[in-house]
Residue frames as qw, qx, qy, qz and C-alpha x, y, z in Angstrom:
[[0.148, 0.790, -0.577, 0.146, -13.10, -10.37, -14.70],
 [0.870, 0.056, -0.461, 0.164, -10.83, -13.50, -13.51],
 [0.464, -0.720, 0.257, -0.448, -10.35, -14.28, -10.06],
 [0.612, 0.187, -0.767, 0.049, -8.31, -16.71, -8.11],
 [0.696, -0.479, -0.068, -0.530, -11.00, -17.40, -5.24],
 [0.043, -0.181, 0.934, -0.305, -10.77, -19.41, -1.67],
 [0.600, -0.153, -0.279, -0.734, -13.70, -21.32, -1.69],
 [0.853, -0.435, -0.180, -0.225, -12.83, -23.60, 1.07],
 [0.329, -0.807, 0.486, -0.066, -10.59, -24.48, 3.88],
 [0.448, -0.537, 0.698, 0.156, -7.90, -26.92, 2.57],
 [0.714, 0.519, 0.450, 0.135, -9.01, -26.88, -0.73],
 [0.411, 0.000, 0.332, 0.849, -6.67, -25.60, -3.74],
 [0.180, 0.609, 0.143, -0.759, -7.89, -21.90, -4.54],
 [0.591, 0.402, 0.637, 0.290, -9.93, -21.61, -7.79],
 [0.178, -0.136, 0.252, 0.941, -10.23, -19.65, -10.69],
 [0.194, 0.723, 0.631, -0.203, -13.64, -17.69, -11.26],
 [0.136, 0.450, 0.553, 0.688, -15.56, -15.61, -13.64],
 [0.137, -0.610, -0.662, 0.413, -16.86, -12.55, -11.55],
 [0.154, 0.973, 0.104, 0.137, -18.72, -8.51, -12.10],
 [0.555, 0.347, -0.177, 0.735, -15.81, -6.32, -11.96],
 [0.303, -0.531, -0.600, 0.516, -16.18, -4.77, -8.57],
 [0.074, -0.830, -0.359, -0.421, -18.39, -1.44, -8.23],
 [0.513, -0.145, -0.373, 0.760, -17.48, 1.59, -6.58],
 [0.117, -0.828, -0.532, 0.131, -19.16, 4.37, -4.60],
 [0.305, 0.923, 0.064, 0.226, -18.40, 8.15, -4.48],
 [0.221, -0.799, 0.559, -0.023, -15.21, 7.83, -2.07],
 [0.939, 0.273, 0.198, -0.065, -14.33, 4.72, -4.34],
 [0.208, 0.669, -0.470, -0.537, -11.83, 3.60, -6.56],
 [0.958, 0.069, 0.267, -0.083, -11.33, 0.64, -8.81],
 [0.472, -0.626, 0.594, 0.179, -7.62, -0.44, -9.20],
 [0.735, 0.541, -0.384, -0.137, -6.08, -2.29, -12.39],
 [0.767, -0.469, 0.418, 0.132, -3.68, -4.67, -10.55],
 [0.630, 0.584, -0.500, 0.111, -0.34, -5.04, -11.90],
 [0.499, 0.192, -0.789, 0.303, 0.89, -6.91, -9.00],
 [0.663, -0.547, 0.000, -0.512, -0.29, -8.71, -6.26],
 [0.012, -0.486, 0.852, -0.194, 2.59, -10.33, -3.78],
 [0.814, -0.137, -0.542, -0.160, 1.60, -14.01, -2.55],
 [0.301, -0.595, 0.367, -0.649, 1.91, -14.05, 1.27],
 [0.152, 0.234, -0.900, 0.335, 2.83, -16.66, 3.85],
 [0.265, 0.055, 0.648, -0.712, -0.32, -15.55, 5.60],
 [0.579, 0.260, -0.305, -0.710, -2.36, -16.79, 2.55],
 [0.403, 0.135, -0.905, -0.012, -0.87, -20.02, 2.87],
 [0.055, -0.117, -0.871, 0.474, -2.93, -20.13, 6.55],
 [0.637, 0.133, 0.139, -0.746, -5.94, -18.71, 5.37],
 [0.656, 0.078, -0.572, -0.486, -6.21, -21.45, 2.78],
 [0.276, -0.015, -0.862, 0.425, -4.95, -24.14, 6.05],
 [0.556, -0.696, -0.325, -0.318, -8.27, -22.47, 7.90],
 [0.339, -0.045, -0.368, 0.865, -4.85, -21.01, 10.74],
 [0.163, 0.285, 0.146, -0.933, -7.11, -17.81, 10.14],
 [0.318, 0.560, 0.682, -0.346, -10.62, -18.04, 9.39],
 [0.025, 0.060, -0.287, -0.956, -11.64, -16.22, 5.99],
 [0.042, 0.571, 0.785, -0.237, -15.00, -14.77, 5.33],
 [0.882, 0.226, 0.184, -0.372, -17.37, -14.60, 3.15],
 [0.182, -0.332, 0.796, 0.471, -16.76, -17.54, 0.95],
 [0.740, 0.138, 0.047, 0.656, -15.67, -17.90, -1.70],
 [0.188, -0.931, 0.159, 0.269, -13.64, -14.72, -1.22],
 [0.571, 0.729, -0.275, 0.259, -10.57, -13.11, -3.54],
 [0.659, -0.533, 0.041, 0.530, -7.45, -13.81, -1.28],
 [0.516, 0.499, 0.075, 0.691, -4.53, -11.17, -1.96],
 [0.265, -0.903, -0.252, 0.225, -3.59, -8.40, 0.61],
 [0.614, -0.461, 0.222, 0.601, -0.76, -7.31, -0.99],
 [0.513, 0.709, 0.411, 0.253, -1.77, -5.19, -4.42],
 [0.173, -0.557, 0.214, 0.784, -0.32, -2.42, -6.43],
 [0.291, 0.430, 0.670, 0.531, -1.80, -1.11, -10.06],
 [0.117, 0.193, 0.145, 0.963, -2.95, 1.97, -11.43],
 [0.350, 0.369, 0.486, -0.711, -6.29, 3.92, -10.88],
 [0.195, 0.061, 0.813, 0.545, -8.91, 2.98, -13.53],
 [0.315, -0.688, -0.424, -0.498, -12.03, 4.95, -12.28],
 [0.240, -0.179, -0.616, 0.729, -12.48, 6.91, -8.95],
 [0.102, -0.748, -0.636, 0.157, -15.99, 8.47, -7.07],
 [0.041, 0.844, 0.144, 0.514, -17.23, 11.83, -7.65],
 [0.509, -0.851, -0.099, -0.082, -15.75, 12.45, -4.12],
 [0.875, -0.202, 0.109, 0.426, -12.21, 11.49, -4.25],
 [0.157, 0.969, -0.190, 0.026, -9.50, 14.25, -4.46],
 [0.499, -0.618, 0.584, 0.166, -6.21, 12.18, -2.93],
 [0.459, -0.072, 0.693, 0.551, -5.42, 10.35, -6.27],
 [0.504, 0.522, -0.083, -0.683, -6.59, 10.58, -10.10],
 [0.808, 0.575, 0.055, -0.117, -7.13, 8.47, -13.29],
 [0.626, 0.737, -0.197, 0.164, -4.13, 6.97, -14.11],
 [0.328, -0.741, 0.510, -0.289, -2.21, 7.48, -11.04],
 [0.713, 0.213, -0.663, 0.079, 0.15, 4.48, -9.80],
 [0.566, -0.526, 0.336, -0.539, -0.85, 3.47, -6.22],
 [0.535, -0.168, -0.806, 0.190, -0.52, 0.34, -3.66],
 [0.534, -0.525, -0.286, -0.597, -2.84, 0.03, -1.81],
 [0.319, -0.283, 0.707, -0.563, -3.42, -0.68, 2.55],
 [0.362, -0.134, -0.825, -0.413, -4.88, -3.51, 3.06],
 [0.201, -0.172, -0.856, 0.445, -6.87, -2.23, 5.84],
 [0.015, 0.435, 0.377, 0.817, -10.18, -1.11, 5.30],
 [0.187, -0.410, -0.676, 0.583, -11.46, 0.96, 8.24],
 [0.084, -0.904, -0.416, 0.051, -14.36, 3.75, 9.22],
 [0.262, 0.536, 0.022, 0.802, -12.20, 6.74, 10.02],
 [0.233, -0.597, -0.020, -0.767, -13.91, 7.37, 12.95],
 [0.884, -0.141, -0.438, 0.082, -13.59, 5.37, 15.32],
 [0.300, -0.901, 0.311, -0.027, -11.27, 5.93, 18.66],
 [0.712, -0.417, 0.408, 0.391, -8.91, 3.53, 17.18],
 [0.501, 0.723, 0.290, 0.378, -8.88, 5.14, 13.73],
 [0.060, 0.979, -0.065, 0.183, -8.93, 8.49, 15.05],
 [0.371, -0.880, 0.287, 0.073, -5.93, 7.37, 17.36],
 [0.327, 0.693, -0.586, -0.263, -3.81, 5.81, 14.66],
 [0.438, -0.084, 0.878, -0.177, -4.61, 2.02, 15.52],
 [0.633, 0.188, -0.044, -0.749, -6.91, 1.17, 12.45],
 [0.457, 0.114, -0.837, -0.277, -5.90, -1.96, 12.10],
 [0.094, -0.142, -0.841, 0.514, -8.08, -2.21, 15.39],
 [0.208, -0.104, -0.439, -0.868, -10.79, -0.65, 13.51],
 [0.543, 0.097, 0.735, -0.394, -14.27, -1.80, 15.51],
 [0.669, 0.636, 0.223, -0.314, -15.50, -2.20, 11.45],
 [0.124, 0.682, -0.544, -0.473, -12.28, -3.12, 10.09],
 [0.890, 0.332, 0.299, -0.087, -12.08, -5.47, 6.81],
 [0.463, -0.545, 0.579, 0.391, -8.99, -6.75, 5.48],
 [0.638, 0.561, -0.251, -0.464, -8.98, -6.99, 1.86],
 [0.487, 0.227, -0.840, 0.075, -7.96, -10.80, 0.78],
 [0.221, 0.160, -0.868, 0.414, -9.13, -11.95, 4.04],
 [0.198, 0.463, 0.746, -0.437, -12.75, -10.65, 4.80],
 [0.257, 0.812, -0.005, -0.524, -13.00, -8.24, 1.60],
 [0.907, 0.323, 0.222, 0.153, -12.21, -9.55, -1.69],
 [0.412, -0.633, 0.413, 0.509, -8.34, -8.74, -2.53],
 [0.148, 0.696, -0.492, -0.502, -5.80, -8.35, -5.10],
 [0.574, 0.001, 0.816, 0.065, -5.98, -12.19, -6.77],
 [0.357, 0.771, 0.431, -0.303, -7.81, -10.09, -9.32],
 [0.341, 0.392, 0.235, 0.822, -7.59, -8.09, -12.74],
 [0.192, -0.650, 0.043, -0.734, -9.32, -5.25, -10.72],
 [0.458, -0.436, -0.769, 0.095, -10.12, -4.15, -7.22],
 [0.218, -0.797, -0.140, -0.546, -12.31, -1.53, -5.73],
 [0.503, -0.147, -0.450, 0.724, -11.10, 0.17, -2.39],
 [0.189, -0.871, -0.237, 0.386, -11.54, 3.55, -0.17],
 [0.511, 0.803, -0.132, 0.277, -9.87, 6.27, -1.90],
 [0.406, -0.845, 0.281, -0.208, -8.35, 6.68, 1.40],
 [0.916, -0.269, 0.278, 0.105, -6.34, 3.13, 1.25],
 [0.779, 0.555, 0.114, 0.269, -4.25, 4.59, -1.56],
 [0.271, -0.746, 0.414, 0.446, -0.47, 5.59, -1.70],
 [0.606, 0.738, -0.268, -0.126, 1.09, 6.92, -4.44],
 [0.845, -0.124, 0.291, 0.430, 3.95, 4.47, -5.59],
 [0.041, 0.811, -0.300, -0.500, 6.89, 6.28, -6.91],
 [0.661, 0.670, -0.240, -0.237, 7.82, 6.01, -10.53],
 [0.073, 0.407, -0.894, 0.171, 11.44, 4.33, -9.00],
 [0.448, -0.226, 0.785, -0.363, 9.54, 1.86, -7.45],
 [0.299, 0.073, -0.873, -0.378, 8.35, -1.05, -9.51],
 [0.706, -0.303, -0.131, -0.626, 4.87, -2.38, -9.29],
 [0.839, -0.013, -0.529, 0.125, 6.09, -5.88, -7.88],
 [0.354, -0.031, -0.624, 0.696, 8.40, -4.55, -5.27],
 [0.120, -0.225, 0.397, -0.882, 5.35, -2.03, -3.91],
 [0.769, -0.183, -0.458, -0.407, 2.93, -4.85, -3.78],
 [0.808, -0.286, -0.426, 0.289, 5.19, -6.40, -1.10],
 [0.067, -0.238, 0.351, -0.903, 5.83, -2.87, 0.77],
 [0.573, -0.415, -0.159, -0.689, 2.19, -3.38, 1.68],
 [0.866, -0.438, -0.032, -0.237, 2.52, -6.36, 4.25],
 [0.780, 0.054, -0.232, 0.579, 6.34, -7.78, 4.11],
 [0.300, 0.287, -0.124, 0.901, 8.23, -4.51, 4.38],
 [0.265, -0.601, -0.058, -0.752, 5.24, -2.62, 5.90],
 [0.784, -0.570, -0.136, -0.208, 4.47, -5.55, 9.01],
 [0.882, -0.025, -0.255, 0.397, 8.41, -5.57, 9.66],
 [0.134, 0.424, -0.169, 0.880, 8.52, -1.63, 9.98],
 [0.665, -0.551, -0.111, -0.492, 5.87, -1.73, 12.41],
 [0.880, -0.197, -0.370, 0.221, 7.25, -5.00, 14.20],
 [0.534, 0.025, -0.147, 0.832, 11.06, -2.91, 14.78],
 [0.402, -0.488, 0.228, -0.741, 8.96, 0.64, 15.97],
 [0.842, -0.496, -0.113, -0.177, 7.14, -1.90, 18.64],
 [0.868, 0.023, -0.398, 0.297, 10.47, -3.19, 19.34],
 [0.075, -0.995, 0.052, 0.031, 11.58, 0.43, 19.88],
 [0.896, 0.201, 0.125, 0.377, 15.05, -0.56, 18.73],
 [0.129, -0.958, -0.033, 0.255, 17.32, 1.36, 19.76],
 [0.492, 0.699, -0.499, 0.140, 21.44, 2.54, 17.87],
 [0.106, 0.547, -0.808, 0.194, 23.93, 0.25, 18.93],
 [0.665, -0.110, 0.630, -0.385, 21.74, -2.78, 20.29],
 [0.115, 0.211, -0.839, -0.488, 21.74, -6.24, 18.47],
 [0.592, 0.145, 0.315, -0.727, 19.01, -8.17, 17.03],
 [0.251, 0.068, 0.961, 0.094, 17.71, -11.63, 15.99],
 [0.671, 0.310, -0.108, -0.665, 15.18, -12.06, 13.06],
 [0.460, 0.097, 0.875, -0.117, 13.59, -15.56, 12.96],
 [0.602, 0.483, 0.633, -0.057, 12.80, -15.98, 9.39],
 [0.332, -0.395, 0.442, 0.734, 14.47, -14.73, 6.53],
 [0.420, 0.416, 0.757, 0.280, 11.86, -14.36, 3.84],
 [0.186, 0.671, 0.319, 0.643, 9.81, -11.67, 2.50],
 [0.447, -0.894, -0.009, 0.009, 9.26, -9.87, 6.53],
 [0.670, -0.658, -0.017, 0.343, 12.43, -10.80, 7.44],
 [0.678, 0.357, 0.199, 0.611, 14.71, -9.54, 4.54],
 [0.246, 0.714, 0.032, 0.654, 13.27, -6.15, 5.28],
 [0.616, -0.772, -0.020, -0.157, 13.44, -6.50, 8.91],
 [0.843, 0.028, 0.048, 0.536, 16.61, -7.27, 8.38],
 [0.325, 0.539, 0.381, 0.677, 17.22, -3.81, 6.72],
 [0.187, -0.721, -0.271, -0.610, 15.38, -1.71, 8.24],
 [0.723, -0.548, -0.033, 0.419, 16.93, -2.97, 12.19],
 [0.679, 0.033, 0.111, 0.725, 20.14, -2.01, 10.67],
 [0.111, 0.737, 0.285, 0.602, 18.28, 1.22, 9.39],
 [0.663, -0.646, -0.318, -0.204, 17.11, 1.93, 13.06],
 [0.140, -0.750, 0.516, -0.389, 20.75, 1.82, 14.35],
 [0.937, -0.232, 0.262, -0.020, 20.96, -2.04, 15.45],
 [0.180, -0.716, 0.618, 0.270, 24.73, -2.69, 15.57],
 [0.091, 0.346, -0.894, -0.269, 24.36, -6.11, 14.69],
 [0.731, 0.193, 0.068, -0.650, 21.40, -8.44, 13.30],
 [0.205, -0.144, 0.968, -0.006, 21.33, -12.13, 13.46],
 [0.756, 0.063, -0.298, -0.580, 18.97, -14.22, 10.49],
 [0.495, 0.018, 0.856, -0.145, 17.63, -17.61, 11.72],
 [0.828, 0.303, -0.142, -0.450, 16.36, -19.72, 8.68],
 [0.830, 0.067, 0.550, 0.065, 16.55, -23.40, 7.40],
 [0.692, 0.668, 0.261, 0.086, 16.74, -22.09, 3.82],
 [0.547, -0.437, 0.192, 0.687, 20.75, -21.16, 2.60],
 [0.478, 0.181, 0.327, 0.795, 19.47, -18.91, 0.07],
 [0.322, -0.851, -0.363, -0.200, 17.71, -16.83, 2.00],
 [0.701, -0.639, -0.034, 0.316, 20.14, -17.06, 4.65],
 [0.575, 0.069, 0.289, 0.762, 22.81, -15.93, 1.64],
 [0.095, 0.633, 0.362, 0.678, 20.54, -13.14, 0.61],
 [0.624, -0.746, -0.194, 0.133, 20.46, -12.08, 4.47],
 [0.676, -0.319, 0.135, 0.650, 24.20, -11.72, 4.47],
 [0.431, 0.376, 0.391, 0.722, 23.78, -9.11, 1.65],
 [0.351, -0.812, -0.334, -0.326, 21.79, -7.31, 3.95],
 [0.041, 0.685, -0.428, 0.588, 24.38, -7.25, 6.38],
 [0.879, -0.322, 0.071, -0.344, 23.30, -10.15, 8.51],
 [0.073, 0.423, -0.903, -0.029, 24.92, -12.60, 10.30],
 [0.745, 0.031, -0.559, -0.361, 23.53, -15.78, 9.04],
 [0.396, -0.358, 0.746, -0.397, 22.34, -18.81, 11.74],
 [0.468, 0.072, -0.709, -0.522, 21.46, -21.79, 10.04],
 [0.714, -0.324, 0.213, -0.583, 18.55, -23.27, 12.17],
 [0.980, 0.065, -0.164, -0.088, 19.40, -26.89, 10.51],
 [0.815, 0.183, -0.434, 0.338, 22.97, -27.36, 11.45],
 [0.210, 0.327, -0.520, 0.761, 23.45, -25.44, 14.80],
 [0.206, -0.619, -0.693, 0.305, 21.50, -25.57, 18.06],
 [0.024, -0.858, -0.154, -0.490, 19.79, -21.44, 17.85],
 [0.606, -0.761, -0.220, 0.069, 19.37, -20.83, 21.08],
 [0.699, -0.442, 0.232, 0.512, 23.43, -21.73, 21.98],
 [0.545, 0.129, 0.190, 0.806, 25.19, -20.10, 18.98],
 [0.184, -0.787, -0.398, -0.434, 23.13, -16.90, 19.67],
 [0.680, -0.729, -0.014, 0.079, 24.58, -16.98, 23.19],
 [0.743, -0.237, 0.198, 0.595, 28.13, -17.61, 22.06],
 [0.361, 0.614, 0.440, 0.546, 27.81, -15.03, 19.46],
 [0.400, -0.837, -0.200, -0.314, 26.52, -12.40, 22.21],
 [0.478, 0.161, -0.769, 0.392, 29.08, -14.03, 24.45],
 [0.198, -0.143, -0.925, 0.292, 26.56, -15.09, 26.70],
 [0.049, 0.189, 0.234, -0.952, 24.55, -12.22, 26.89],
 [0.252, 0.613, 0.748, 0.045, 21.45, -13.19, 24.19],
 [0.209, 0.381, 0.300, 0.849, 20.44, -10.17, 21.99],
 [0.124, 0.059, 0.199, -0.970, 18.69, -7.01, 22.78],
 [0.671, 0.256, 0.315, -0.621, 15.81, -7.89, 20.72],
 [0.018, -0.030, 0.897, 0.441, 14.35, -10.58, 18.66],
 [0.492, 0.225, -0.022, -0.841, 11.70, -10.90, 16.19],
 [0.400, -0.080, 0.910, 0.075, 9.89, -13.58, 15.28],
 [0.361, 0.491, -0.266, -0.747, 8.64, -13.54, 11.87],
 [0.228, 0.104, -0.863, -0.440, 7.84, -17.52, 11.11],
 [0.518, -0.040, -0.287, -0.805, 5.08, -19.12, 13.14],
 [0.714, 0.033, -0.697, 0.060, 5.95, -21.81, 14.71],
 [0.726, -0.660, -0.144, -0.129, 5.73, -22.70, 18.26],
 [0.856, -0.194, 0.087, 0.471, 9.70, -23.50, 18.53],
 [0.376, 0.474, 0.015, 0.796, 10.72, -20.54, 17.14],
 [0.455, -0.791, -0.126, -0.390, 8.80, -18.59, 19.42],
 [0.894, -0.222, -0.171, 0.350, 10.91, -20.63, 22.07],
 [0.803, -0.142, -0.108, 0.569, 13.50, -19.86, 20.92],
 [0.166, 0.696, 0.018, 0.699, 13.14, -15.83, 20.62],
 [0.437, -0.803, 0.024, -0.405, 12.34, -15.65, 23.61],
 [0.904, -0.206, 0.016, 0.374, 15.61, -18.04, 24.68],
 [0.637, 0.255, -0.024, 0.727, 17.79, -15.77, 22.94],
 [0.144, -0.930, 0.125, -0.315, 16.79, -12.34, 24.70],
 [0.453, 0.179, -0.569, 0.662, 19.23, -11.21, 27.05],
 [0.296, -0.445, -0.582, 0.612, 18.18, -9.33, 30.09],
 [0.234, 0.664, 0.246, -0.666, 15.59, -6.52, 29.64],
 [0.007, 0.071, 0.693, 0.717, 15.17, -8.05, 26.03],
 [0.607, 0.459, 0.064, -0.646, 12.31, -7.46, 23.90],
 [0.279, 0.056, 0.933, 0.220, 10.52, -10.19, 22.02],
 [0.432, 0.415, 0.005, -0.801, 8.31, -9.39, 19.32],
 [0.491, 0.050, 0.869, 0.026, 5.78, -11.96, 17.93],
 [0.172, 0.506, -0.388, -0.751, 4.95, -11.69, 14.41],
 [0.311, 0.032, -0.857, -0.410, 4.39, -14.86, 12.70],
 [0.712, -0.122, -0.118, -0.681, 0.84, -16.33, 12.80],
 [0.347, -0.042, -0.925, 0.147, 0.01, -19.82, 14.95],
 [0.702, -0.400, -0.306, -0.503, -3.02, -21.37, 16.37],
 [0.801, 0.009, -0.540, 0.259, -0.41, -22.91, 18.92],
 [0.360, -0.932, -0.011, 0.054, 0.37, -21.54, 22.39],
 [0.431, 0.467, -0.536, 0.556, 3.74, -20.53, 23.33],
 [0.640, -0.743, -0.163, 0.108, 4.72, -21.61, 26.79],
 [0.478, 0.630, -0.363, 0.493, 6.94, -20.24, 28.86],
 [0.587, -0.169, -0.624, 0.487, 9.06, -20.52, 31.84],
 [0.086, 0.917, 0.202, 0.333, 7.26, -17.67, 33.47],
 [0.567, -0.768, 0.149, 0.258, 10.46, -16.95, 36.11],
 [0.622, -0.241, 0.310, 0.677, 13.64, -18.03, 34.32],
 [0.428, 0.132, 0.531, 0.720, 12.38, -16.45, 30.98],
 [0.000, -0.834, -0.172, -0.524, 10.21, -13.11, 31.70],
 [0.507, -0.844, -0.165, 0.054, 10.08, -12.47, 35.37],
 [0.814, -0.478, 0.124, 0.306, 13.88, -12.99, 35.78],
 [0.536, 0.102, 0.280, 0.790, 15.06, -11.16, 32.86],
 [0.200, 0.600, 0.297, -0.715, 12.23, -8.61, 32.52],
 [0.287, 0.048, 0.650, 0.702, 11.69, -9.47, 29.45],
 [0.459, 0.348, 0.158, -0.802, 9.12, -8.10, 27.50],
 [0.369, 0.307, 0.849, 0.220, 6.81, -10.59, 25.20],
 [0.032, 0.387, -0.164, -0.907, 5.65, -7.93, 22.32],
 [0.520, 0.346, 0.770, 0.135, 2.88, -8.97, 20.35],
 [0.151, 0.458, -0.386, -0.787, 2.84, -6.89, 16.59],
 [0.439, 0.642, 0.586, -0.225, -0.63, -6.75, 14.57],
 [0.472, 0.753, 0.396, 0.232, -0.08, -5.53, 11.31],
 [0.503, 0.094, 0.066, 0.856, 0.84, -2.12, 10.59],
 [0.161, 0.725, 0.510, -0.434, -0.96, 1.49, 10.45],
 [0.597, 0.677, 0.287, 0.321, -1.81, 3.57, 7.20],
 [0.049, 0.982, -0.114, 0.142, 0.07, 6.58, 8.44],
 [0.726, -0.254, 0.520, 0.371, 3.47, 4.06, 8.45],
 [0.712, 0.418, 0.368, 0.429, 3.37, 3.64, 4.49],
 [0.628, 0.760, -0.058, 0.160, 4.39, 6.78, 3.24],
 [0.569, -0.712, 0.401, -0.089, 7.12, 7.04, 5.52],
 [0.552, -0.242, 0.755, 0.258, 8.53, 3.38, 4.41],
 [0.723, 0.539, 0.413, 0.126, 7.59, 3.98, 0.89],
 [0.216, 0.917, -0.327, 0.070, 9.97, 7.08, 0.77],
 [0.235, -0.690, 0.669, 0.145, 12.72, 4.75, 2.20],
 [0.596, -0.022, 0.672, 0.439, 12.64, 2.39, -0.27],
 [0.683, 0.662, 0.188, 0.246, 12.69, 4.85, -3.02],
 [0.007, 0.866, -0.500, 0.007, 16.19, 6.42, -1.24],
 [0.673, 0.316, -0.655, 0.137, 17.25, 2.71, -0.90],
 [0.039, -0.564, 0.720, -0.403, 17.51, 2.96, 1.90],
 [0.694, 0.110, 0.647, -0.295, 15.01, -0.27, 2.39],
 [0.045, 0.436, -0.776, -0.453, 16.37, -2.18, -0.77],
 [0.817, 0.125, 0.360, -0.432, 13.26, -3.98, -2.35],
 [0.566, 0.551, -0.445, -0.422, 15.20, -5.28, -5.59],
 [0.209, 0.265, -0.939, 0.060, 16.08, -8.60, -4.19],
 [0.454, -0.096, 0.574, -0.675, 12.75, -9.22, -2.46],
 [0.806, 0.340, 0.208, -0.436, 11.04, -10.46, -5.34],
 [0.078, -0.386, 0.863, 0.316, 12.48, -13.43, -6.77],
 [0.063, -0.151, -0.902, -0.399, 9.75, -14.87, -9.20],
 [0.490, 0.342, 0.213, -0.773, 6.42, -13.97, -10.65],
 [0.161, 0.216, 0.951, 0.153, 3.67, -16.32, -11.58],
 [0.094, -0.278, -0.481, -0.827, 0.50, -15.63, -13.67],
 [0.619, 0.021, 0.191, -0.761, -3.31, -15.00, -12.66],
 [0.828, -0.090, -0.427, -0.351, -4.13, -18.72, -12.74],
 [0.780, -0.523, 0.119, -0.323, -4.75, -21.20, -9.96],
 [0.944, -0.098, -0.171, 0.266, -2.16, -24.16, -10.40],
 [0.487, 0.504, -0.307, 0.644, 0.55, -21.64, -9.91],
 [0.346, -0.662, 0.120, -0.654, -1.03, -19.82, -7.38],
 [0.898, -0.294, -0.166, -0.283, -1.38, -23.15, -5.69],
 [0.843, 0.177, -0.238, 0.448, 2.18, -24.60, -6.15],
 [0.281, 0.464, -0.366, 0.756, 3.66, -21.44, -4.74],
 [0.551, -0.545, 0.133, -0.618, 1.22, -21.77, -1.41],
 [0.964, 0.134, -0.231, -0.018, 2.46, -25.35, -1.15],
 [0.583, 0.298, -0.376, 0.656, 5.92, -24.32, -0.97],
 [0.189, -0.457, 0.422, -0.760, 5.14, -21.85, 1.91],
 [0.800, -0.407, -0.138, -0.418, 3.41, -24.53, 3.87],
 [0.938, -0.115, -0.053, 0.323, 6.48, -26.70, 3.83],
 [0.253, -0.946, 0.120, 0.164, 8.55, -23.00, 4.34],
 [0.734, -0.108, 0.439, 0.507, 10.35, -23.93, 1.08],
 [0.363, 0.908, 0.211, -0.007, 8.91, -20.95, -0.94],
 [0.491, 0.568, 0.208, 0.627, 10.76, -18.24, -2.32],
 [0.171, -0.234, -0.334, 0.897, 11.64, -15.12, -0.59],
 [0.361, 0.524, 0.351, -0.687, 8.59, -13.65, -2.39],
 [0.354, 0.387, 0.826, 0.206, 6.15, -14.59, -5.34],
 [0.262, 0.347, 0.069, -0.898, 4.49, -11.93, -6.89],
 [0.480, 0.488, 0.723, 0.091, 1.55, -12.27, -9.44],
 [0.048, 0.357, -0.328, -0.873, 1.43, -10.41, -12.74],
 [0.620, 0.307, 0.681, -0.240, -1.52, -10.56, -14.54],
 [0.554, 0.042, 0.596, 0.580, -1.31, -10.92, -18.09],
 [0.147, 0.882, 0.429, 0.131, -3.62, -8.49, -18.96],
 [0.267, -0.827, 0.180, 0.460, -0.76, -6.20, -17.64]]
């Protein structure tokens, strides 16, 4: 089958000839009909995050049909339309058993230490599957798995409460639905930071008030906005060191700051004016857990998490695309979200 492989750090991802992946008796093996392209790809390929083995499929973000499952498997069938977790754990474990698997002592991210969705197939636990409703389009539940799914997580950590306001640093595929889903939660009012004004336009459709990062100082219009006060909570969903900053600038007193976006960079901080003295809290948010998805897969087939704007352009199963659209997320000029379709679909 055709793969679009990492096969080194800061080298353009190739395309390979490999076995179509085998699968044991609590198996399946997946047809991919969409597989989202992720920011967090862009730092594996940078070597941000180590990947391993290589070469290795990248892709953590998959959706496509069943095409074979293990004599053991009862939770799906032949045929079935699933998207898949991208976290493959033991089950047994005390962070399994206690709903933490992405703390798995044996866990293996697919795309990232396990060969992912980059693929015309890929083999999984039976256990990593959720059914995707007919309403829901392969493309948009390809990016429930890690957008939509690591922003519902993020806002529970935040514990977000009705009538408090909130700041989302980064307007892309996390933040669109973190955007959403605050609002969902009961946040009165929800402030997007981005650079990009059609993001920042597709924010406002969400109900956001828009903060353009490039032509205002954050921090201040965040305050004046608040009128002086700084928000309840803010998320921070790009990755940078200065954003970070500046989430934690905009809390108010007893805010909550929830870090999200990946960096190899520290964040300092004033540790008086800007925890001690406000009590702030500094929130760090790891993924997501499998017993989240169906949960946020039933609210975006009531709408009430609106995926139809999320995806805004699918590219084939072949490397120069794959490449060009990782490019753009290095220089955080991408698209709100990429998806791959493979033609074989």
């Amino acid at each position: 089958m055709k793969a679009i492989r990492f096969v080194g750090v800061n080298q353009p991802l190739q395309m390979q000839e490999i076995p179509t992946p085998e699968i044991g008796r609590s198996g399946i093996l997946v047809k991919v009909k969409a597989a989202g392209i992720c920011h967090s790809d862009a730092h594996y390929r940078a070597g941000i995050s180590p990947v391993k083995p290589v070469p290795l499929t990248l892709g953590h973000e998959v959706a496509g049909v069943v095409e074979m499952i293990g004599s053991q498997v009862t939770n799906v069938r032949v045929g079935d339309r699933v998207c898949l977790h991208y976290n493959i754990a033991c089950g047994n474990c005390h962070y399994c058993q206690t709903g933490n698997d992405q703390f798995c002592e044996k866990v293996l991210m697919i795309g990232h230490y396990a060969n992912g969705g980059y693929a015309e197939y890929i083999a999984v636990p039976a256990r990593n599957a959720i059914h995707l409703p007919d309403e829901i389009p392969f493309e948009q539940g390809a990016t429930l798995m890690c957008a939509s799914a690591t922003a519902f997580h993020s806002l529970r950590k935040s514990r977000v409460k009705p009538g408090e306001t909130v700041a989302i640093f980064g307007a892309g595929g996390l933040g669109q639905s973190a955007i959403q889903l605050a609002r969902a939660f009961g946040a009165l009012t929800v402030y997007a930071v981005d650079i990009n004004e059609e993001k920042l336009n597709l924010a406002t459709h969400y109900g956001a008030t828009p903060i353009n990062a490039q032509r205002v100082e954050v921090v201040e219009e965040i305050k004046k906005l608040t009128h002086g006060k700084g928000v309840d909570v803010a998320i921070e969903m790009i990755g940078l060191p200065h954003t970070m900053k500046q989430a934690v600038q905009s809390a108010g007193v007893m805010g909550r700051v929830v870090i999200v976006g990946l960096s190899n960079k520290p964040l300092e901080i004033n540790t008086y004016n800007e925890l001690i003295g406000k009590e702030l809290e500094l929130i760090g948010s790891n993924d997501h857990h499998l017993h989240e998805l169906p949960l946020l897969i039933e609210m975006a087939r009531k709408k009430i998490l609106d995926t139809t704007r999320i995806v805004t352009r699918a590219v084939p199963l072949e490397a120069n695309a794959i490449n060009a659209t990782l490019d753009a997320l290095e220089k955080f000029s991408g698209d709100v979200r990429t998806v791959i379709v493979p033609a074989s679909n």
